[in-house]
N, C-alpha and C positions, 0 to 999 in steps of 0.2 A: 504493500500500500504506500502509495508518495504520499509526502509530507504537501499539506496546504502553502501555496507559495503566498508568499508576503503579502501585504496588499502594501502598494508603492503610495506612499501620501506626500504630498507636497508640502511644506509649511513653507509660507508664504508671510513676510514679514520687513518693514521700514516703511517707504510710504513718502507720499507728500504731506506730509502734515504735522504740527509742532507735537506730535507725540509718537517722532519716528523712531525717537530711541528708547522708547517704552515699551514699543513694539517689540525693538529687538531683543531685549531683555526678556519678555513675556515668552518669543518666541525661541529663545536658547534656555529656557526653563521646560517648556514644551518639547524641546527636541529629544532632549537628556531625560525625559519622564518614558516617551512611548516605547514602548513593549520591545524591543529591536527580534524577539522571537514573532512574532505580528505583523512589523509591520515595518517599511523601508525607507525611511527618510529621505525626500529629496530638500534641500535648502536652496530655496527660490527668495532671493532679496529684490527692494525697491529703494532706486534710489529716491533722493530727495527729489531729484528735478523728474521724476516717473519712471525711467527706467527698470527696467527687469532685466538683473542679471542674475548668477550664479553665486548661491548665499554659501554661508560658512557655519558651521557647527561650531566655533571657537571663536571665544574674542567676542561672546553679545554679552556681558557681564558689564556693570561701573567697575572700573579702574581705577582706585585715586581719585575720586570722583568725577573722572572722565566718564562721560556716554557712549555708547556704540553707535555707530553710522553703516550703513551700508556701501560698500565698496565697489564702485564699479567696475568689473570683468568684461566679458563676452556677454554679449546683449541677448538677451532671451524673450521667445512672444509663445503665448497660447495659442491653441487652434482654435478659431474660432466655428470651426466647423463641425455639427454632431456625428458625422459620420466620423471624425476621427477625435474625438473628444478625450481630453487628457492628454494630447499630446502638445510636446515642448520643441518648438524648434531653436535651434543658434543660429540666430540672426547674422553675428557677425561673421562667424564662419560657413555659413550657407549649408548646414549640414541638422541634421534630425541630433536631438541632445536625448529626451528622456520619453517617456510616457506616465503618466503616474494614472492610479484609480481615486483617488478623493484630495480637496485641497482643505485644509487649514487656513485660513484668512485670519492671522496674526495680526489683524491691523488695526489699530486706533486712530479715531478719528475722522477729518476730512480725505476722500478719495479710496475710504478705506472700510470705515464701520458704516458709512453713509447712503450705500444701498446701490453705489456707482461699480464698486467691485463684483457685489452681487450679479448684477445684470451681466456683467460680463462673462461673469461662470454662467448664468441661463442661457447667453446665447451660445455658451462653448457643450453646455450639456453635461459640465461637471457636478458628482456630485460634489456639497461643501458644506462646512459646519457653519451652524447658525443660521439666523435670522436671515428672510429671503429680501429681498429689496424694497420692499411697501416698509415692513416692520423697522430696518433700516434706519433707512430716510426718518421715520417716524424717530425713532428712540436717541436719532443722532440732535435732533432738533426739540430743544425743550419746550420752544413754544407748544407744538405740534404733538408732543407726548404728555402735555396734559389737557389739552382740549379732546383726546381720547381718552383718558381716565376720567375725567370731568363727567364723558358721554357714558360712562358704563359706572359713575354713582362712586366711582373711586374718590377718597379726599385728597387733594392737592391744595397747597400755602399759593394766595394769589402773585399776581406778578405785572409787570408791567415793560409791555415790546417797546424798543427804541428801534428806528430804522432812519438812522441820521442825525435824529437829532443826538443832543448834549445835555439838556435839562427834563427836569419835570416840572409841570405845573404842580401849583398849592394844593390843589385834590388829590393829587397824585401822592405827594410828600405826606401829607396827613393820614392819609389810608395804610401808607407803608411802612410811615414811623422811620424812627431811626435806633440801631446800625440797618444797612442796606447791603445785598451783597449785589456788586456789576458783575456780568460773567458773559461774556460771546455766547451765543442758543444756541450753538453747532460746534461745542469744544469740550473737551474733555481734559481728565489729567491735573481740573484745575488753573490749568493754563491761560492769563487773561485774566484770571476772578480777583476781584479786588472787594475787601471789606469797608466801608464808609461808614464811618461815624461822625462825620460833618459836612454841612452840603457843601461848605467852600471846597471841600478834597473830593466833590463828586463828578464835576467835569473830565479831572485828569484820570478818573478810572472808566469814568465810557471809553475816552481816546484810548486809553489802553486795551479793555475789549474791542475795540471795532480796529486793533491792529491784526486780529486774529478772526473778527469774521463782523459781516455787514449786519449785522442784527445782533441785539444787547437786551439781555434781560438784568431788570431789575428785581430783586425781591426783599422781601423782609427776612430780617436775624429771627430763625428760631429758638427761641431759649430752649432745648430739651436734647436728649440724648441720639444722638447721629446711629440708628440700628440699621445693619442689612442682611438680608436676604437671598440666597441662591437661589434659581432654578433649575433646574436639567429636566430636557428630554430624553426618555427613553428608547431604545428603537422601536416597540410599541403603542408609541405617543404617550404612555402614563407619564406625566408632571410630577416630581417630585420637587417639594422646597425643603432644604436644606434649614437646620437649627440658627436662627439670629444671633449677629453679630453684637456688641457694642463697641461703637469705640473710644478708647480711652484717649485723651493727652492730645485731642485733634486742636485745642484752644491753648494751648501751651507753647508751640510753633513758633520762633520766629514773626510769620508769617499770622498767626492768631488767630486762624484758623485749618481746617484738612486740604492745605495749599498743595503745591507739586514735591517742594524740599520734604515735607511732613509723610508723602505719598512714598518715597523713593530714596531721598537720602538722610534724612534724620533717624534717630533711631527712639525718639520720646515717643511714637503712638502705636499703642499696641490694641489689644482689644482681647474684650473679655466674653469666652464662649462656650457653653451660649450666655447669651444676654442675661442678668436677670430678671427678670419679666416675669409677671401669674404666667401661668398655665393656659390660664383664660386668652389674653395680648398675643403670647406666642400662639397658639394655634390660631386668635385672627387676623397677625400678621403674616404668617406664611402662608394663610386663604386669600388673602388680598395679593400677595407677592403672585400668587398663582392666578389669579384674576388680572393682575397686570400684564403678565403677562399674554395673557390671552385679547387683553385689550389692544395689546399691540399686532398680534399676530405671531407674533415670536416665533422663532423656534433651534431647539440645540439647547441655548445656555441664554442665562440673564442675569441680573443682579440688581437687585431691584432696592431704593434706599430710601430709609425712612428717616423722619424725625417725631420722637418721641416725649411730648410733652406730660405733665400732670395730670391732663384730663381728655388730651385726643393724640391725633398722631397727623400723619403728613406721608404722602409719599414724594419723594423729594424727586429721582429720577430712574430710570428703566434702562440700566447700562446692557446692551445687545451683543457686546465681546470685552464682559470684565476684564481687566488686567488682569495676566497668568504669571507674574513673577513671583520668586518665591517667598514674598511676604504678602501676596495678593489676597483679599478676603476668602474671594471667590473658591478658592481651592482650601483656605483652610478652614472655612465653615463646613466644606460636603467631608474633611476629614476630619473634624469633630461628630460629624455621622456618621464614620466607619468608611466612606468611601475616599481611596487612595489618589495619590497623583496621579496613579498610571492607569488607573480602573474610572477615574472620571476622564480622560483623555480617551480609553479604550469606549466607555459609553455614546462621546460626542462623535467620536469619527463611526461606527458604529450606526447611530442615528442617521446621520448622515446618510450613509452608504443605503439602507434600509426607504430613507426617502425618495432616493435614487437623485 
């Protein structure tokens, strides 16, 4: 009897987008988790300026607190054709490079978590983990991901779109109170958010979100405890949520709140798991995490964030490709529930394949 041959996965990881070296990190913790009895690694990097080349197992780790970049090699493109689906050609060199069976889309952010990559695998006919291009688009864009919780009865803390402008009107400022947090609707990581606790400091943090994308949200400071939530799919579609997170030491920061330093390289914020919460909270926040889920359409993985007050709660946002570095919630919530690095990676690629 032959042994089952590998199944070849692509991980797929940089990006255009200010959270390319997040990626890479996410996605050389990802590499070193899968199964190598399973399954066959190909490392497909992006560069900053789009690019697809030839990625590297080594070298996506902080340095010294250097970041990992993607490196340009030999130029690489997808097939965009389902008859030959999965395949890799070299560009530079005019020759056939790989084939793989399912991708990994390691990417955060714009060009990446935003439903633009997706489409690309639909018209290539791969299959790939995660969230398909509607759910996306949707989870990448905060406006957009709660005017879909809104519509399915979910709680969300209100907010306020800028598209240009730099101030808010009197109604505005009195409904939102102050501290205020500015943040670009289509960024992650943190990246851009800036905390305001005076209006005169509140100009210079729009311009700073709207360095990273044309649309700013405003919202209000919740006072109460920052909890999240996993999801995973099954490859039989059963939803499982994962035990709740808290985190500790996010207002501690430099930065004063769960900034990028706080995310990545500080070492004050940890979290405590599960949360302490009734019995009651925890199972109707992981109903909700699962209902968020579905509001979006999701599918694969989510992570889904709350805020936790004295007498309600908040869902803050619907993250569609957590970070997978090895302090990331994401993976150490589902292995506070017994499920491994390798065995929630084994599940997603898994689902995937299963969706086709």
């Amino acid at each position: 009897m032959t042994e089952a041959k590998p199944v070849r996965v692509a991980v797929v990881y940089g990006g255009r987008s200010s959270e390319h070296s997040v990626s890479c990190i996410s996605a050389g913790a990802i590499m070193e988790h899968l199964d190598p009895a399973k399954y066959d690694v190909v490392p497909i990097g992006i560069t900053r300026d789009g690019t697809w080349t030839q990625g590297t197992r080594e070298g996506l780790e902080i340095v010294h607190g250097r970041m990992p970049e993607v490196e340009l090699h030999d130029e690489l493109a997808l097939s965009l054709n389902p008859a030959t689906r999965g395949r890799i050609h070299n560009v530079t060199r005019h020759e056939h490079y790989t084939e793989v069976d399912v991708i990994v889309p390691v990417l955060h952010g714009p060009f990446g978590e935003d439903g633009t990559v997706q489409g690309l695998f639909e018209l290539s006919g791969i299959p790939y983990v995660g969230a398909g291009v509607l759910a996306s688009a949707v989870g990448m864009d905060k406006e957009f991901t709660k005017k879909l919780l809104v519509a399915e009865g979910l709680p969300v803390a209100p907010q306020v779109v800028l598209t240009g402008e730099t101030a808010l009107d009197d109604v505005q400022k009195d409904r939102l109170g102050l501290p205020v947090f500015v943040k670009p609707a289509r960024g992650g990581s943190s990246i851009g958010v800036s905390k305001v606790s005076a209006w005169e400091d509140f100009e210079a943090a729009v311009k700073l979100a709207y360095e990273s994308d044309d649309k700013v949200l405003v919202e209000p400071e919740i006072c109460g405890a920052e909890v999240e939530v996993g999801v995973l799919e099954h490859p039989d579609g059963t939803l499982q949520a994962s035990v709740p997170a808290k985190l500790l030491g996010t207002t501690e920061s430099e930065e004063g709140f769960y900034g990028f330093d706080a995310k990545y390289l500080d070492e004050g914020v940890s979290a405590e798991i599960p949360a302490p919460l009734s019995e009651e909270l925890t199972t109707e926040i992981r109903e909700r995490a699962i209902e968020a889920f579905r509001a979006l359409g999701a599918a694969g993985l989510s992570r889904v964030d709350f805020f936790i007050t004295e007498d309600t709660y908040y869902i803050n946002e619907v993250n569609t490709f957590p970070g997978f570095t090895p302090i990331s919630m994401y993976p150490q919530v589902f292995a506070a529930d017994g499920v491994s690095y390798a065995e929630l990676l084994d599940t997603l690629v898994q689902t995937a394949l299963a969706r086709g």
